[in-house]
C-alpha positions as CSV (number, residue, x, y, z in Angstrom):
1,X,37.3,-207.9,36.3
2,X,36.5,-204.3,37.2
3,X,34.2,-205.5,40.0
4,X,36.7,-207.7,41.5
5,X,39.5,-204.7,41.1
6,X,37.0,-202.3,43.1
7,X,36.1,-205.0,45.1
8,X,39.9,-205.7,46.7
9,X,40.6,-202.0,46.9
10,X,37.4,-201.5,48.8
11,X,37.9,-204.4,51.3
12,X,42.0,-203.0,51.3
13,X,40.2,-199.3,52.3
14,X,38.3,-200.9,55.2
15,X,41.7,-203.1,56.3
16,X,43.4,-199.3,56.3
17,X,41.0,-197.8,58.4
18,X,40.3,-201.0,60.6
19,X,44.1,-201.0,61.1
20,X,44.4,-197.8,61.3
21,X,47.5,-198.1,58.7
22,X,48.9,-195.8,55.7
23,X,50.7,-199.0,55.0
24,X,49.7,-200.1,51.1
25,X,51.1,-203.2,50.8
26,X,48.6,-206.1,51.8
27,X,51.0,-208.3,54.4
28,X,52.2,-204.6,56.3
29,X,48.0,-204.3,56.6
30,X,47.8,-207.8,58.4
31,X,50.3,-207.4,60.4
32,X,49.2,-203.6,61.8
33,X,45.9,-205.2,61.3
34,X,46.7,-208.3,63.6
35,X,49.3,-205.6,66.1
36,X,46.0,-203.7,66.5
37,X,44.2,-206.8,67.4
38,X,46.7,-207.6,70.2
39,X,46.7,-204.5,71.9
40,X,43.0,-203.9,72.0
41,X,43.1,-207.9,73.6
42,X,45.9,-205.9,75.9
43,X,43.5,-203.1,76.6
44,X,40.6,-205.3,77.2
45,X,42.7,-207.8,79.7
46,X,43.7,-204.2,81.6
47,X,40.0,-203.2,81.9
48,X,39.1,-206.6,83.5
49,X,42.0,-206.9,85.9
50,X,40.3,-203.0,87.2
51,X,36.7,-204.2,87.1
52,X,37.5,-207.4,88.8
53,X,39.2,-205.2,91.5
54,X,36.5,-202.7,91.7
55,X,34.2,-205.7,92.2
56,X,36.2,-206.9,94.9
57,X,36.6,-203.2,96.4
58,X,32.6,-203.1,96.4
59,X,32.1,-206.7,97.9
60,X,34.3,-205.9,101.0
61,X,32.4,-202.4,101.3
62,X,29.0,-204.1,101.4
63,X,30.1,-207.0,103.6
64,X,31.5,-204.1,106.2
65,X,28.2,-202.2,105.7
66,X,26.2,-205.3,106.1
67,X,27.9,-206.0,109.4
68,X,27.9,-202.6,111.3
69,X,25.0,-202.3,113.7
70,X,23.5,-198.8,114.4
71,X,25.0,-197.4,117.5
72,X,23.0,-197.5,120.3
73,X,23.4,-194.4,122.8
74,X,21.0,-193.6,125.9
75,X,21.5,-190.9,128.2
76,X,19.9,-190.2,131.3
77,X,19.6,-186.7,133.5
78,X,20.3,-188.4,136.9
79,X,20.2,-185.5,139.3
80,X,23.0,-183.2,138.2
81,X,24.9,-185.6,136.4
82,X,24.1,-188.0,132.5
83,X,24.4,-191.4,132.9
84,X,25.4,-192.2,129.1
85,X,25.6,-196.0,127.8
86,X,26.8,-196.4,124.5
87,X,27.3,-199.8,122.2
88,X,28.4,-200.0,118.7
89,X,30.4,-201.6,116.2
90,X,34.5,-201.6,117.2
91,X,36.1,-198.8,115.8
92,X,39.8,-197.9,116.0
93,X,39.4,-194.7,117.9
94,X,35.9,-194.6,118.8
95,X,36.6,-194.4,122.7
96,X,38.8,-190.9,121.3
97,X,35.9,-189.5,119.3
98,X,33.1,-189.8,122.1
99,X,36.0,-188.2,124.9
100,X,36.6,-185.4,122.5
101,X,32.6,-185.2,121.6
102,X,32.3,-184.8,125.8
103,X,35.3,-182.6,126.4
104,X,34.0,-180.0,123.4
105,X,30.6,-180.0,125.8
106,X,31.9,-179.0,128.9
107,X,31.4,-182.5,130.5
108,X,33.9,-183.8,132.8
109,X,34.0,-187.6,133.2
110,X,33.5,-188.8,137.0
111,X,33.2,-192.7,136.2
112,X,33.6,-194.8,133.0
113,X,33.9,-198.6,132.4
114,X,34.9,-199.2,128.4
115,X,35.2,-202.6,126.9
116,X,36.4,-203.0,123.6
117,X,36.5,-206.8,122.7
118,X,34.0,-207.8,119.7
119,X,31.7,-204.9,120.3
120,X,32.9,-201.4,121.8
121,X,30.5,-200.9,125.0
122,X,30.9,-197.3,127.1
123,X,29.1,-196.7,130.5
124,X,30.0,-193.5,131.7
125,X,28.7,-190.7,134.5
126,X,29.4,-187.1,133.5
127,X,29.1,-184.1,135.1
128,X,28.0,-180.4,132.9
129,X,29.9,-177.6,133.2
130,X,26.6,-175.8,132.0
131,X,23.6,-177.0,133.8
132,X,21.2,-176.2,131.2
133,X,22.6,-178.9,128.9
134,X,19.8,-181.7,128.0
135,X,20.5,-185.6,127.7
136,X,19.1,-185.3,123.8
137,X,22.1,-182.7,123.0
138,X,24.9,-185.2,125.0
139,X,23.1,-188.3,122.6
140,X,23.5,-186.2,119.9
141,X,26.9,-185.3,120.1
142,X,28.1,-188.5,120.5
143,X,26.5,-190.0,117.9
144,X,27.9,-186.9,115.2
145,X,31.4,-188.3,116.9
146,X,30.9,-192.0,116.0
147,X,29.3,-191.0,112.7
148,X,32.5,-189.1,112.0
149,X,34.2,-191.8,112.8
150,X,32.9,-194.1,110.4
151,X,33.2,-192.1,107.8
152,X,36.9,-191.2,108.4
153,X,37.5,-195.1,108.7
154,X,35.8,-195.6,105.5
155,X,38.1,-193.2,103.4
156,X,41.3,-195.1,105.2
């Protein structure tokens, strides 16, 4: 009899702490007991709704990742003047980047054809202020613009 006494407290002792009641009657146990169970199922239905959406998050980031192409710039000293030729991914204000990119250089813009349908596609001539400038600086600095770029359309 004493070992089925012990035996009832002990298993009541572990429905207390399970529960985390003070209750000490036996159906206030199962019921914090079984209110405890329902919100951890709460809990556990609010963490899978947020991974679900995280997976989704990471899904669309790949797919965009997956299906931007490295920029391709080439610039050419043509007498005193670049020729610059640049094709990339479409961006929202790509053609704004590489302008500003130019203008912080000292490079006016003499001729430009810019096509923006599927792919965004720049031919330009530009003239230095600075005559000392080389082609690899003007590829440079456009590419640091249309890196920006991405990076400020992946944080929006």
């Amino acid at each position: 009899m004493r070992k089925s006494v012990a035996l009832r407290r002990r298993k009541i002792h572990i429905l207390k702490t399970l529960a985390n009641s003070k209750s000490v009657r036996k159906s206030s146990l199962i019921s914090d007991y079984l209110a405890n169970i329902c919100k951890l199922k709460l809990k556990l239905e609010a963490i899978r709704r947020e991974y679900s959406s995280l997976i989704a998050v990471k899904k669309r980031c790949l797919l965009l990742l997956k299906n931007m192409r490295e920029p391709e710039v080439k610039v050419q000293k043509v007498g005193d003047k670049f020729e610059l030729k640049v094709n990339c991914e479409r961006r929202e204000d790509g053609l704004v980047s590489i302008l500003e990119a130019l203008d912080e250089m000292g490079l006016d813009v003499l001729q430009a054809r810019v096509s923006c349908d599927r792919v965004f596609s720049m031919e330009a001539f530009v003239v230095a202020q600075d005559q000392a400038l080389e082609a690899s600086d003007v590829a440079q600095a456009i590419l640091r613009a249309m890196e920006k770029q991405v990076g400020e359309d992946l944080v929006t």
